[in-house]
N, C-alpha and C positions, 0 to 999 in steps of 0.2 A: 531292629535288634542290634545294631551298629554297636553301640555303646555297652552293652549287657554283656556280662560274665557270664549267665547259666538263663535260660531259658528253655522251654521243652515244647514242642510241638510236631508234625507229621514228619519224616523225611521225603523229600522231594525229588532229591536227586540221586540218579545214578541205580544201581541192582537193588539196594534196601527201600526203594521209594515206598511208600505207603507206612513203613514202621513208624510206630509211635516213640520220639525221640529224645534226648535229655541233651543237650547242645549246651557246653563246655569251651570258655577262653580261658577259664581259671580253675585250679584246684578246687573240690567242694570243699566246705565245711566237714561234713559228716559221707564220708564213702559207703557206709551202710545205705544211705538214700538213693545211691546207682540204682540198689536192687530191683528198685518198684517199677523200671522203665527198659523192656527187650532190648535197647537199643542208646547207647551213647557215642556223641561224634565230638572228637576233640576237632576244634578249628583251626586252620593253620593262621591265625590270629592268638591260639593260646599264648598263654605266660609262663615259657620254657624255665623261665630264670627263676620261678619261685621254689625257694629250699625243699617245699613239702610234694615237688614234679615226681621225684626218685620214686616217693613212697606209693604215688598215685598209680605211677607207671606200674610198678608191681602189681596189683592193688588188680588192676586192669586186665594185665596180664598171666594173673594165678588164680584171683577168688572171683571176679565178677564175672558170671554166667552167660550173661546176653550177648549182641555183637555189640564190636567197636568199628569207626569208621576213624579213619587220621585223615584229615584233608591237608595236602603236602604240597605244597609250591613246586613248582620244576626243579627250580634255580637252587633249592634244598632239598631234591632227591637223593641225593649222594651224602647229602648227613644224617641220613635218618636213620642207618642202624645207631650211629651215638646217641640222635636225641631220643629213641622210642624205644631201643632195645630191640634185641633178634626175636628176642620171646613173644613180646607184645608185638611185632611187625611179622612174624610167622602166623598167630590169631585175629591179626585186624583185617577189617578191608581198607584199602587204602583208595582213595581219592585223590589224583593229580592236579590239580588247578594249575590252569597255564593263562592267564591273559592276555589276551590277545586280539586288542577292540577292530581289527583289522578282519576279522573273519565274518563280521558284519558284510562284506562286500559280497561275499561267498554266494551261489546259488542254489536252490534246493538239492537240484542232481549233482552238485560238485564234489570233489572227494578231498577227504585229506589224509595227509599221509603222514607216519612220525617215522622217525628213522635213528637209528643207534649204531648202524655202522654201514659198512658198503653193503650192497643187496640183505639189508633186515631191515624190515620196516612192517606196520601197521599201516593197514589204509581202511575207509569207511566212507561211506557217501553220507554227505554232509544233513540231508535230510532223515537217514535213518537213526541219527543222536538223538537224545530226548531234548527237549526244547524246556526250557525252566522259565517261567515270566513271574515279577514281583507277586504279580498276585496269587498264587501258586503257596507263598507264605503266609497266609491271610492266617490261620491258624493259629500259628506261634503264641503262644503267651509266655510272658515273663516270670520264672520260677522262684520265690523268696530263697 
């Protein structure tokens, strides 16, 4: 689904797993069509730039009922009440994506730890995270 704008299939990852999804890089056509699916994840792959983001973003944030998911790049944490709004970032859940092909090395029992200032940090044993593999998407289909 590399390429696609809107396709809808199960979510996979993270606390929403098993929701039936509507999966967004681009503004829809028609925002009434949100309605039919519990659950929309904007990707952090969307298209910030397109004029009609504002109206979505409301859109998201006042009328559409079901949950949102934002998946946020680390390295753009710190812009995200500009891009998403307080509104819509107060009712979404948000999704961190950190890349980091290095934590392949990591062992079951190993822990990791994120850290935000001197003694604050997050720590988790590296096997108790959910594990995601390709085929885990097998579902997805492409949405007109």
């Amino acid at each position: 689904m590399e390429t696609q704008k809107q396709w809808i299939g199960v979510e996979v990852e993270g606390r929403l797993s098993g929701m039936r999804t509507l999966f967004q890089r681009a503004v829809p056509a028609d925002f009434a069509a949100c309605h039919k699916l519990p659950h929309i994840f904007i990707d952090h792959f969307f298209d910030f730039a397109d004029p009609r983001w504002q109206e979505f973003r409301a859109f998201l944030a006042t009328e559409y009922a079901g949950m949102v998911t934002l998946s946020v790049e680390l390295y753009k944490l710190n812009e995200a009440p500009h891009t998403y709004g307080h509104e819509l970032l107060n009712r979404a859940h948000i999704m961190v994506v950190i890349d980091c092909p290095a934590l392949l090395n990591l062992k079951p029992t190993d822990t990791v730890k994120l850290t935000w200032a001197p003694y604050r940090a997050r720590s988790f044993i590296w096997e108790c995270g959910q594990l995601v593999e390709p085929q885990h998407y097998a579902a997805d289909v492409i949405h007109p």
